[in-house]
C-alpha positions in Angstrom: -4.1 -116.0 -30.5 -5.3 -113.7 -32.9 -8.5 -114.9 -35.0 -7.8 -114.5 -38.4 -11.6 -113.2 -40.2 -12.1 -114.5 -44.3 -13.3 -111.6 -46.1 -17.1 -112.0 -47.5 -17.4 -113.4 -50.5 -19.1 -112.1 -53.4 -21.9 -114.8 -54.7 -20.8 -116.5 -57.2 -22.7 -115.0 -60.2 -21.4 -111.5 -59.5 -18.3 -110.5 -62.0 -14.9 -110.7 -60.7 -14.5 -107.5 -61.5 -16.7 -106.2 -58.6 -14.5 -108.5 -56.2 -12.5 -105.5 -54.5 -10.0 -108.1 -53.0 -9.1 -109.9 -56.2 -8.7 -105.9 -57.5 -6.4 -105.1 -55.1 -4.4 -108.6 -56.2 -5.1 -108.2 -60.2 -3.6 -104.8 -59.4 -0.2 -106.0 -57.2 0.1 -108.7 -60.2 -0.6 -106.8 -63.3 2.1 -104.0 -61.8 4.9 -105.9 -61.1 4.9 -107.9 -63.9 4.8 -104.5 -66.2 8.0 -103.8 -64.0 9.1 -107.2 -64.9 8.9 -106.5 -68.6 10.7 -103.3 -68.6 13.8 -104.2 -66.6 15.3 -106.5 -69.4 14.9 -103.6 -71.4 16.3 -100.9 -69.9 19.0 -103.1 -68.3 20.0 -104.2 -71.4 20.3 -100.3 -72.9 22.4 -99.0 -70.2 24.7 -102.1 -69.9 25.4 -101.6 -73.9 25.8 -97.6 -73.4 28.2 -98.3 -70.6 30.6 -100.4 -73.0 29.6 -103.8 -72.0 29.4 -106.6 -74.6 26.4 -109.4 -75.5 28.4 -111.8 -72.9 28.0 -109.4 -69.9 24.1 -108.5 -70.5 23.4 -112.4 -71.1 24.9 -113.0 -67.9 23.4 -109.5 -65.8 19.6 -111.5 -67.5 20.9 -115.2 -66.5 21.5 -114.1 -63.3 18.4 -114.8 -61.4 17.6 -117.7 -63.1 19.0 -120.0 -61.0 18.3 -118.7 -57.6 14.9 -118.8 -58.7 14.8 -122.3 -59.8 16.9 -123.6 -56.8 14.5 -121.7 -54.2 11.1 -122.2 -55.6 10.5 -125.5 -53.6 11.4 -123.5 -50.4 9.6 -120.6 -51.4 6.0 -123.5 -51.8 7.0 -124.6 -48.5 6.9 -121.0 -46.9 4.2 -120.1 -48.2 2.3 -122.6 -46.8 3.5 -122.3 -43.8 3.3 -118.8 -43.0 0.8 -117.4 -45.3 1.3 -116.7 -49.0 0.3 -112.8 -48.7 2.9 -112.4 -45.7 5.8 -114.0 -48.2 4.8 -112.0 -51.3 4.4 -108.5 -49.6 8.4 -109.3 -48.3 9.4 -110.5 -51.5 8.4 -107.4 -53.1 10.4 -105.3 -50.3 13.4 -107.0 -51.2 12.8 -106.0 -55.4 11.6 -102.9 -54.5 15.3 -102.3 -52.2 17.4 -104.3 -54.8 16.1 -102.9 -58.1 16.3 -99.3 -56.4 20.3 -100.0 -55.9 20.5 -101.4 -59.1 18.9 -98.0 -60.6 21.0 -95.9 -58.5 24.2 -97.5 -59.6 23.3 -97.6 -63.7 22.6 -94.1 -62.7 26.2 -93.5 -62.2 27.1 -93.9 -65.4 29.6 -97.1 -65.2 27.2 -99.9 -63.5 29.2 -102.4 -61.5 28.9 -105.8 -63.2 29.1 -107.8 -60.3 27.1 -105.8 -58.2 24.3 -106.3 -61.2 24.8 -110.2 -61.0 24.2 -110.3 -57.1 21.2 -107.9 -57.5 19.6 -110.0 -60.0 20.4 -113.2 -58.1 18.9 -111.6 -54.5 16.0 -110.5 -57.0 15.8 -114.3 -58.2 15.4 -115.2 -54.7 12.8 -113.3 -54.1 10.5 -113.9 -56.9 10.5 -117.5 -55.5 9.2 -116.3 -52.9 6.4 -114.6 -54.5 5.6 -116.8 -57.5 4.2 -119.8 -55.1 2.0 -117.5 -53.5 -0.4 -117.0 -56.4 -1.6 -120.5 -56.4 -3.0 -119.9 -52.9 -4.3 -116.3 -53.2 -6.4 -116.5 -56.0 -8.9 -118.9 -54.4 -8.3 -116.9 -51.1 -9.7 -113.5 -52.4 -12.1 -115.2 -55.2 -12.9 -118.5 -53.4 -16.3 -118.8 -55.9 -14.8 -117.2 -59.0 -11.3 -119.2 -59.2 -11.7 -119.7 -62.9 -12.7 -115.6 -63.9 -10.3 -114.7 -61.4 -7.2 -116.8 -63.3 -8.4 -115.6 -66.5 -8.7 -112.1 -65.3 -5.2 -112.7 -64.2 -3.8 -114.1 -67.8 -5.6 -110.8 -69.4 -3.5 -109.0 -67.0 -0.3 -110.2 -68.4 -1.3 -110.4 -71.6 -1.5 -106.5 -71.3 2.0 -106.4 -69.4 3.8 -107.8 -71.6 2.8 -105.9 -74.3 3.1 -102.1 -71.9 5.8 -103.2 -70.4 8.9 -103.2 -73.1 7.2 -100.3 -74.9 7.1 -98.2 -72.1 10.7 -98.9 -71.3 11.5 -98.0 -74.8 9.8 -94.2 -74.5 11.2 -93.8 -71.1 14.7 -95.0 -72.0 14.4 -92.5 -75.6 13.4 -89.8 -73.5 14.9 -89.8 -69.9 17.2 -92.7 -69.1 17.8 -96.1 -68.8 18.4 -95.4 -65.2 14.9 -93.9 -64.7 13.3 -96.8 -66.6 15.0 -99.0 -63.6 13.7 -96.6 -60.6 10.4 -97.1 -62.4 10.6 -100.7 -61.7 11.4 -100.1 -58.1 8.3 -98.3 -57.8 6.1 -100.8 -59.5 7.2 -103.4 -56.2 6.2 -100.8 -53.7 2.8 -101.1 -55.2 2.6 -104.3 -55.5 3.3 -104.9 -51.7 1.0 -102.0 -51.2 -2.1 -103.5 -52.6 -1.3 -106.4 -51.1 -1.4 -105.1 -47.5 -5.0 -103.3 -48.1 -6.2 -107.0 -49.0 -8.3 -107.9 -45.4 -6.9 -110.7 -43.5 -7.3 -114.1 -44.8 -8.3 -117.3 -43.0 -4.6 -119.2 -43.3 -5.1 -122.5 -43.7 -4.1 -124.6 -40.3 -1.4 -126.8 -40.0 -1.2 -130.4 -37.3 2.3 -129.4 -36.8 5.1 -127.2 -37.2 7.0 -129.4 -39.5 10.4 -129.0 -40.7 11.8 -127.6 -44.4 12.8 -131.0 -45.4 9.3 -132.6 -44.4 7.6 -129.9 -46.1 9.3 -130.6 -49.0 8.7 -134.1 -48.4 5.0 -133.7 -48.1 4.6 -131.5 -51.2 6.4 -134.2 -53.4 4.2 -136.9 -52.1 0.9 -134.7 -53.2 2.3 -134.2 -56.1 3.1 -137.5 -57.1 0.1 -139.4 -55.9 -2.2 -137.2 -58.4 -2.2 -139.0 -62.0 -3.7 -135.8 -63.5 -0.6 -133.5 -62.2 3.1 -134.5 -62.7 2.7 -136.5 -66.4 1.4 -132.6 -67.2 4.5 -131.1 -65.6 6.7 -133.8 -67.0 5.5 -133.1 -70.1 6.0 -129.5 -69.9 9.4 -130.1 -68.6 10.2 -131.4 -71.7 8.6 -129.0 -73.8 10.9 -126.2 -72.1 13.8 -127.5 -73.6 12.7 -128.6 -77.1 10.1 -125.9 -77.7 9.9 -122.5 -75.5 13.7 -122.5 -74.5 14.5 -123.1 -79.0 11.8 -121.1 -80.2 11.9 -117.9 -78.3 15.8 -117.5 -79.5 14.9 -118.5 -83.2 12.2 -117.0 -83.8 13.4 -113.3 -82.3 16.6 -114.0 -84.9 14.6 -115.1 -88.0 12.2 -112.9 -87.5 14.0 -110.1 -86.8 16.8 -110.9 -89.7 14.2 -110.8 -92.2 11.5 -108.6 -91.3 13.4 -106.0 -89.0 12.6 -105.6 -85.3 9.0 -103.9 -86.4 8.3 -107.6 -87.7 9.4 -109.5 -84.6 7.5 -106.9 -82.1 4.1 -106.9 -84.1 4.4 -110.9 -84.2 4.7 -110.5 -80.3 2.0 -107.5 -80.0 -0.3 -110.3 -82.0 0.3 -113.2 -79.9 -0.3 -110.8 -77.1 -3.4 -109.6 -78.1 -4.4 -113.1 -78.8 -3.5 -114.3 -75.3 -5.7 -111.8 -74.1 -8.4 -112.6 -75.9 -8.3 -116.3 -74.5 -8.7 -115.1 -71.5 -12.3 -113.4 -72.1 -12.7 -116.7 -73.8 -11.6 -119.0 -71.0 -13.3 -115.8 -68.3 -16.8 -117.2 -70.2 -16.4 -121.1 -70.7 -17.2 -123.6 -68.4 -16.0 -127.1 -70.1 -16.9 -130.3 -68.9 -13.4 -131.3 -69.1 -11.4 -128.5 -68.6 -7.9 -129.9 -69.2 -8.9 -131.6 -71.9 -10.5 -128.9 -73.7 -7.1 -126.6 -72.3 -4.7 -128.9 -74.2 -7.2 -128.9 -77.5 -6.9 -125.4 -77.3 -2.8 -125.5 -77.0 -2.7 -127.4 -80.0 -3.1 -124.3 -81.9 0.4 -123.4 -81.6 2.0 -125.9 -83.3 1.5 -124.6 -86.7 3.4 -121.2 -85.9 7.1 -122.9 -85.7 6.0 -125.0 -89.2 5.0 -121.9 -90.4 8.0 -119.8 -89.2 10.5 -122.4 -90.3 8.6 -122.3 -94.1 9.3 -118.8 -94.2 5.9 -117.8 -94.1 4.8 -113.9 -94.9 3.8 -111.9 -91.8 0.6 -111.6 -93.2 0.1 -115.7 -92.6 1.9 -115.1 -89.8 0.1 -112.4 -87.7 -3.2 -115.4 -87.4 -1.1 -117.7 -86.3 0.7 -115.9 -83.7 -3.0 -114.7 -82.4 -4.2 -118.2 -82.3 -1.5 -119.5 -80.3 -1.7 -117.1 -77.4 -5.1 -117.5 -77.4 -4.8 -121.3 -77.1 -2.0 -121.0 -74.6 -4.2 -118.4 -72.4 -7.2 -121.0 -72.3 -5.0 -123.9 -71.3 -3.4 -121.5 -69.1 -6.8 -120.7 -67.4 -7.9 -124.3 -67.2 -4.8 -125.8 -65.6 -4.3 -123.3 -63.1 -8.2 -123.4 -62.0 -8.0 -127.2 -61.4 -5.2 -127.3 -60.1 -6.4 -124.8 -57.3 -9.6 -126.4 -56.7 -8.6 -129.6 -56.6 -5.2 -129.5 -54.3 -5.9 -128.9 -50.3 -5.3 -125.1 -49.8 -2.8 -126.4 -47.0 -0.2 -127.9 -49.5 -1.4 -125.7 -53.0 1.6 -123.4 -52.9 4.1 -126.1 -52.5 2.3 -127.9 -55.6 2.2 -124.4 -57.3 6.3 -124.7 -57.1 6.5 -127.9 -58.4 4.8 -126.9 -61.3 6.5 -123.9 -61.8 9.8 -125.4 -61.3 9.2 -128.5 -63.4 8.1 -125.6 -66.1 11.3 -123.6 -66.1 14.2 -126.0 -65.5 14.8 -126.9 -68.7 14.2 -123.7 -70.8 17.4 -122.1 -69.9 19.1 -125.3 -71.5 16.5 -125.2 -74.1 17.7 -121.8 -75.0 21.8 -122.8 -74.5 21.4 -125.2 -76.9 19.1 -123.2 -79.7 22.2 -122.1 -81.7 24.1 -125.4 -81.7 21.6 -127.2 -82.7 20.4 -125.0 -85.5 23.7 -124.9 -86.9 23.8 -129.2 -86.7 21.1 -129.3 -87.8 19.5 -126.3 -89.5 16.8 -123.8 -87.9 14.0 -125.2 -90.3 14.5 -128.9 -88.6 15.0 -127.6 -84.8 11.8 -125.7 -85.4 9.8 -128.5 -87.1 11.4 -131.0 -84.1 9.6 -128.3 -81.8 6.1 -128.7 -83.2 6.2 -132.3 -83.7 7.0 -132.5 -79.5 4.0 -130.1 -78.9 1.9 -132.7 -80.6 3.7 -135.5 -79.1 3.2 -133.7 -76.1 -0.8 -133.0 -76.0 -1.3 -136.6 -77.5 0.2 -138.3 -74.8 -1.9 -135.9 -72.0 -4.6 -137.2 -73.7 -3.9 -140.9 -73.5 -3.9 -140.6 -69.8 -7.3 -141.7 -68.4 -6.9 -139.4 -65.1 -5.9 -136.4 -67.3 -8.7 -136.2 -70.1 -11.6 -137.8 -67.9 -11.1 -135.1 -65.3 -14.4 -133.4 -64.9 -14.8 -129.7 -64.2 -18.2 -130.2 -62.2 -16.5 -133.4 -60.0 -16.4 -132.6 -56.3 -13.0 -132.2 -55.3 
């Protein structure tokens, strides 16, 4: 059997950035999520240019919703099983395939729909394949610099999800949606590529080969038996469908009905930029409690949907915006580090997919159920219900004994 050799660690006072294995993940991460940003993008533009309606691109985007949701259990479970690196490097060689047909056929000029809804779902698939994996790697290639490294990590998409749409705007004005796609592909075959050059790992060892069922199985019952974990994903649950599924159709219509689409993006390029500067906050931190300084810090987004629906100036806006990303990025940071030092590294990726799971399930109803509701009950009070559950929310987290009286410098 082939002895697997844990790359050296760099001591724990030197800067993530000097860590050449997390820069050879911060890299696979920060690329394909750029590519991630673009696709709806360009995807939309050339389904629009080849004659297709707001009902066909809603469905093409839908599409890999639900594979993702449906798999990411499994995808926990593999992980664990058979290395997370192993499963992300072959999740990325199935985008980097798919997404390459997908360009080649828009490139045609008349994309087939269906054979857009089958590459998105396959695409799905995959990412729950990949998205478990993170939970596990980031310990693995900065086992004494979990919390700079997730930070590092949140700064990274902080900065993809502003480059990402843009650039798919300048490439779609001035080649073609087509080669906006391809670009995409590309950003996959990097990804897997730095993923490869990180040294072997030690993989955690498994008793037994058990099956998917028991894996499953196992993964609920770490989940569950942790008081500090599932009220947090519950909660979040929840919040997907009366806050981030609601707000992100809302506010892109109000916003853009009123101050154009210049308005919308520069609310999103602040909220970016704001997100990123959490992260060199959370990067320099160390809290005693770390969740429950992460939820005080998420409480500064409930006044943007008060503000929004109070038809606030941009100008009132724009600080707003800033200080919710930053407050989400911090509780970003803080949850994902204790979760990853605190779960064995045997059953972290499965937890990793409960929590992710448990975070998206609900926001593609959340989202269904935006326009209804508004016009029930009118876009001021949906938004005004959204802040009052983020309150709710982080109150209730807070009530919990287990979940504010976590310490950051507790052994695990």
């Amino acid at each position: 059997m082939t002895t697997r050799v844990t790359p050296p660690a760099p001591p724990a006072s030197a800067s993530v950035w000097r860590n050449r294995e997390f820069l050879r993940f911060f890299a696979a991460q920060t690329t394909s999520f750029v590519g991630d940003m673009m696709l709806p993008v360009a995807l939309t533009v050339a389904m629009l240019s080849a004659g297709f309606g707001a009902s066909e691109v809603g469905l093409v985007l839908a599409a890999q919703i639900a594979p993702l949701v449906v798999l990411m259990l499994v995808g926990g479970v593999l992980a664990d099983r058979f290395q997370a690196r192993r499963m992300m490097i072959l999740a990325d060689l199935v985008r980097l395939v798919g997404i390459g047909v997908m360009a080649f056929d828009v490139a045609q000029g008349r994309p087939s729909l269906w054979l857009l809804i089958v590459i998105q779902a396959v695409t799905g698939a995959a990412t729950a394949l990949h998205q478990p994996g993170v939970a596990g790697m980031v310990p693995a290639v900065a086992p004494h610099q979990v919390r700079e490294a997730n930070a590092a990590l949140r700064i990274g998409i902080s900065i993809g999800a502003t480059v990402g749409p843009m650039s798919a705007g300048i490439i779609v004005g001035f080649a073609t949606p087509a080669t906006a796609i391809a670009l995409d592909a590309v950003t996959f075959a990097i990804s897997a590529a730095c993923l490869a050059a990180i040294r072997p790992l030690a993989a955690p060892g498994r008793a037994a080969r058990e099956s998917l069922w028991q894996g499953i199985r196992e993964g609920w019952h770490e989940f569950r038996s942790r008081d500090w974990l599932w009220p947090v994903i519950g909660v979040f649950a929840l919040l997907g469908l009366t806050l981030y599924g609601p707000f992100q159709v809302l506010s892109a219509t109000v916003l853009t009905e009123r101050d154009g689409a210049g308005g919308y993006g520069l609310m999103m390029s602040l909220f970016g930029a704001g997100a990123a500067a959490g992260g060199l906050v959370a990067m320099r931190i160390r809290p005693r409690f770390p969740l429950r300084g992460g939820i005080v810090a998420l409480l500064g987004y409930v006044p943007v949907p008060l503000l929004v629906a109070a038809g606030a100036p941009l100008v009132v806006l724009g600080p707003a915006f800033a200080a919710a990303g930053a407050g989400a990025s911090v509780w970003a940071v803080m949850w994902a580090t204790t979760v990853q030092t605190r779960i064995p590294a045997d059953v972290i990726n499965r937890i990793y997919a409960y929590d992710q799971t448990g975070s998206m399930v609900l926001q593609p109803v959340g989202r269904a159920l935006a326009g209804p509701a508004a016009g029930l009950l009118g876009t001021g009070a949906v938004f005004t219900l959204s802040a009052v559950c983020l309150l709710v929310g982080c109150l209730a987290l807070l009530a919990i004994p287990a979940f504010r009286g976590l310490r950051g410098d507790q052994p695990a």
